[in-house]
C-alpha positions as CSV (number, residue, x, y, z in Angstrom):
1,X,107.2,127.5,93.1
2,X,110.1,129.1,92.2
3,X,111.4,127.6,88.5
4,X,115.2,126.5,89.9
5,X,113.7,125.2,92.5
6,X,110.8,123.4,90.4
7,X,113.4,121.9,88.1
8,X,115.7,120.9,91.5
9,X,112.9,118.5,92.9
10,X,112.1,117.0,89.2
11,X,115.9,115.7,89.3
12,X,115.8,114.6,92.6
13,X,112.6,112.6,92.6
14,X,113.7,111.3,89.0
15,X,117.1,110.5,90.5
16,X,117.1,109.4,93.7
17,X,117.8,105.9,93.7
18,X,120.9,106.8,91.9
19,X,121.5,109.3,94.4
20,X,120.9,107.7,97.4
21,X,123.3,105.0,96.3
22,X,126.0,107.2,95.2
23,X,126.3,109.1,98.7
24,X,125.8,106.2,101.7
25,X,129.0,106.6,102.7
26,X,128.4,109.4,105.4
27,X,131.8,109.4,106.6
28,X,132.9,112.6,104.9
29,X,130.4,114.7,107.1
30,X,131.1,112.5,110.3
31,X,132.9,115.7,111.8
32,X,130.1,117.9,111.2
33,X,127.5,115.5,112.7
34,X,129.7,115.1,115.7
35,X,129.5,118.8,116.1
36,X,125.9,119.1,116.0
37,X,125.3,116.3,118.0
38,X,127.3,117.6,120.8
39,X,125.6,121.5,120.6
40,X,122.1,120.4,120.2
41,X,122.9,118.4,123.5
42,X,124.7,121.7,125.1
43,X,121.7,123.8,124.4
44,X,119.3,121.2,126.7
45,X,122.4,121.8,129.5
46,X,121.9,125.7,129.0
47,X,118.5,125.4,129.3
48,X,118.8,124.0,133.1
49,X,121.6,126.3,134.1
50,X,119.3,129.0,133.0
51,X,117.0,127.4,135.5
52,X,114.3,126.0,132.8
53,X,114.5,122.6,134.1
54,X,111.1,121.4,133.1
55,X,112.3,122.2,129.6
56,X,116.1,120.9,130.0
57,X,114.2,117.7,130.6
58,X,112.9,117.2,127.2
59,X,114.0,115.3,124.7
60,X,116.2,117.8,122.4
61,X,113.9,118.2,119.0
62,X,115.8,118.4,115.8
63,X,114.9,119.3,112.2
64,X,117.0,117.8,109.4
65,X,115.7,120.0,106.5
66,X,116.7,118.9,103.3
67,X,117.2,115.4,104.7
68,X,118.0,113.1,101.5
69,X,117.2,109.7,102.4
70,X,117.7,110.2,106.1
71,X,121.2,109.6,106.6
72,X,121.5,112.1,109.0
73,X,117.7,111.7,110.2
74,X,118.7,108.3,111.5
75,X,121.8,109.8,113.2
76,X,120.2,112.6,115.1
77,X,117.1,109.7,116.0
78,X,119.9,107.2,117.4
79,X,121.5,110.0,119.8
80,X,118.3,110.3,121.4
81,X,116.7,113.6,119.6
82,X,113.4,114.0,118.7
83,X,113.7,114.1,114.9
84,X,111.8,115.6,111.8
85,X,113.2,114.7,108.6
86,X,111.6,117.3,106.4
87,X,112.2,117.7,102.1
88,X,110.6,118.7,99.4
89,X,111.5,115.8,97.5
90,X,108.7,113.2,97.9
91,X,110.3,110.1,96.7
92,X,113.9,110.9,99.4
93,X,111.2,111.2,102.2
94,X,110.1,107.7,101.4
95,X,113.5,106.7,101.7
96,X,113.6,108.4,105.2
97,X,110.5,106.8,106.2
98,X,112.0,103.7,105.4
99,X,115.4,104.5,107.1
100,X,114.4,105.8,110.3
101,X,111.1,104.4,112.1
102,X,111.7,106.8,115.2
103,X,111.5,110.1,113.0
104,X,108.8,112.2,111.6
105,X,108.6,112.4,107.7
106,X,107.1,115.9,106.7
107,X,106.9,117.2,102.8
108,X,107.8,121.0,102.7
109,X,109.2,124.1,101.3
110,X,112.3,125.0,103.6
111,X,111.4,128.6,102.7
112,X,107.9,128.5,104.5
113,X,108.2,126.1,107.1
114,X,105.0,124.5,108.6
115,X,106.2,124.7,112.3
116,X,105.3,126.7,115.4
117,X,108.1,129.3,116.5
118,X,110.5,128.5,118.8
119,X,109.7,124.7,118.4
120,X,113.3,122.9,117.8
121,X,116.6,123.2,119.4
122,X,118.6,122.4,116.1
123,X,118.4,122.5,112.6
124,X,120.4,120.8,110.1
125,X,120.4,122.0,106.9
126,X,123.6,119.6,105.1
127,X,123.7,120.3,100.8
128,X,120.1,121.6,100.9
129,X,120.1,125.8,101.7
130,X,122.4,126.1,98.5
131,X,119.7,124.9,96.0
132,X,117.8,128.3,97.4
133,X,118.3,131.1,95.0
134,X,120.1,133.6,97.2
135,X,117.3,136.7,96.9
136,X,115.6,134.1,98.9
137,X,118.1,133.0,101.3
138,X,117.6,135.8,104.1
139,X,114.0,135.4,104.1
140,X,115.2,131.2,104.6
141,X,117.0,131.9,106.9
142,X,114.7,134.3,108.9
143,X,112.4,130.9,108.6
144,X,115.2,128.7,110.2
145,X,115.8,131.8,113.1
146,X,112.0,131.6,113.9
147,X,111.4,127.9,114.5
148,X,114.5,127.4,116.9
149,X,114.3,127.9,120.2
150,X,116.3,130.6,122.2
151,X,120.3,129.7,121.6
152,X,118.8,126.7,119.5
153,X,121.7,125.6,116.8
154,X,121.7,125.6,113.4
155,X,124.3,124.1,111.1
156,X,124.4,124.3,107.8
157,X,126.9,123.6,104.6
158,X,127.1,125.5,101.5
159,X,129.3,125.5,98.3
160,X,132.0,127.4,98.7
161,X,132.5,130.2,95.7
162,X,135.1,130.0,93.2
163,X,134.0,126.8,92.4
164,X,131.8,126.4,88.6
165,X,129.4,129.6,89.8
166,X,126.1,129.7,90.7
167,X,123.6,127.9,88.8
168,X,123.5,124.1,86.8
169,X,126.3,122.2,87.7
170,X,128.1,119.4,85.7
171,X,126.5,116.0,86.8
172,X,126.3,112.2,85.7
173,X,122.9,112.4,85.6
174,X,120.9,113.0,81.8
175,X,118.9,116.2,82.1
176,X,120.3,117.4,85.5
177,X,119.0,121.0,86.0
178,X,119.0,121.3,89.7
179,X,120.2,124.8,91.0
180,X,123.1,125.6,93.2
181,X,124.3,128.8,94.5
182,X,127.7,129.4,96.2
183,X,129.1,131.2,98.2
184,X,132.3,132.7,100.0
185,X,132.9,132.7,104.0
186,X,132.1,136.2,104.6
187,X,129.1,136.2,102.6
188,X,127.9,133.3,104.6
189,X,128.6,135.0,107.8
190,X,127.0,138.1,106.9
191,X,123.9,136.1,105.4
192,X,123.2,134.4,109.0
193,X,124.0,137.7,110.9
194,X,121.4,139.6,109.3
195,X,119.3,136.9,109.9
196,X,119.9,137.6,113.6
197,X,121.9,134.7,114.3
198,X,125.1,134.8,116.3
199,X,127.5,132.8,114.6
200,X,129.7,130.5,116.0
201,X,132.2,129.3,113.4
202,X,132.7,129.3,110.0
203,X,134.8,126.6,108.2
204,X,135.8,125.7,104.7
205,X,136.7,122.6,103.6
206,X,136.8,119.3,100.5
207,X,135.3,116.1,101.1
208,X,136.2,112.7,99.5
209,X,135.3,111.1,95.9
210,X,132.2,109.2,95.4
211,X,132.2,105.1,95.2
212,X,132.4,105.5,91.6
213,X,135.2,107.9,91.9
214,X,133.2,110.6,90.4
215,X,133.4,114.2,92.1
216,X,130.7,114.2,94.8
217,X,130.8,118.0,94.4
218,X,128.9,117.4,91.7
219,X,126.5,115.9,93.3
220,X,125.2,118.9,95.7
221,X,125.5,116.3,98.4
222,X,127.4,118.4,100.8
223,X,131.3,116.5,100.3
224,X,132.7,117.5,97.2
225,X,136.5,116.9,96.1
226,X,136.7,119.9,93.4
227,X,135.4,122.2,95.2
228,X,135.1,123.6,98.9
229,X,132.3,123.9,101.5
230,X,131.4,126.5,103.8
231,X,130.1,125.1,106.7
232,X,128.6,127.9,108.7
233,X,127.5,127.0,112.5
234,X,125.3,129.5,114.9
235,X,123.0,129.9,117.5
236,X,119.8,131.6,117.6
237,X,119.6,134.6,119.9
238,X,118.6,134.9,123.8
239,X,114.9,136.5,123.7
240,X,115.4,140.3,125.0
């Protein structure tokens, strides 16, 4: 395992009460969900005007990689998907399991991922890609391209550049040395386009403060005050 990403999972695990407690307030990345909600469900509708009806029929199948404690697990699990929350982090996907009865916990590296191809019509990557270092992101995001399903979604947010650069970031926490990379809209674009996406949107955008009034940026929880986010939406292509 990659060092940065080695030292990442050591915070987390050592931190994740903490963290878990410090971002429950999901309202800053209501928007977001909302969005995803809504395309995940439009893909199962393209599906049946394609004429795939036996598919458009199933249950829409989700993968929240990266999925903290579950918060959005238990989101995509109450509108009806079929849900994998899948981290790295052992002790957040006890918090899942605990969260969300109706979704699948599964340990993993997002940059290998242990799933057949074409096997989910979303992925949700919220706070999570940008711990990747970003020599690694295309071949991530190749990953992400191979288990969705033809015009299966993806959404995921980023740290926005010009914010404290890539690497450590400040944090409340005593020996944090979790990795972040950033990154500006166009190189986010270009990052998913070579991946063979088609991308939909791209937005920027702050969140709110922490309960403790502490930046949340600092945090790598997706909804930071200081600095933007680049929120990158696309769609996986039609097969040729």
């Amino acid at each position: 395992m990659d060092e940065r990403v080695r030292r990442t999972v050591e915070t987390y695990e050592r931190v994740a009460d903490d963290y878990a407690d410090r971002h429950g307030d999901r309202s800053v990345v209501a928007d977001i969900v909302e969005e995803f909600v809504t395309a995940v469900d439009a893909t199962g509708a393209d599906r049946g005007t394609r004429g795939d009806e036996a598919e458009s029929a199933e249950t829409p199948r989700v993968l929240d990689v990266g999925c903290g404690p579950g918060w959005e697990s238990a989101a995509f699990a109450g509108a009806g998907f079929d849900t994998v929350s899948f981290d790295l982090t052992r002790s957040f996907l006890d918090r899942a399991r605990e969260r969300v009865a109706d979704a699948t916990p599964v340990r993993g590296d997002m940059r290998a991922l242990p799933f057949a191809d074409d096997r989910f019509d979303g992925l949700w990557a919220c706070a999570s890609l940008l711990h990747v270092p970003e020599r690694e992101v295309p071949a991530t995001l190749a990953e992400f391209e191979r288990v969705l399903a033809p015009r299966g979604v993806t959404l995921v947010s980023l740290k926005a550049a010009g914010g404290s650069g890539e690497g450590v970031d400040r944090s409340p926490y005593d020996d944090d040395r979790r990795h972040f990379e950033r990154y500006d809209p166009d190189r986010a674009r270009d990052l998913f386009e070579t991946a063979g996406f088609e991308v939909v949107s791209v937005s920027t955008g702050g969140g709110d403060t922490d309960t403790d009034g502490t930046d949340a940026d600092t945090e790598g929880d997706g909804t930071g005050t200081e600095d933007d986010w680049v929120a990158v939406t696309a769609r996986s292509p039609d097969p040729a």
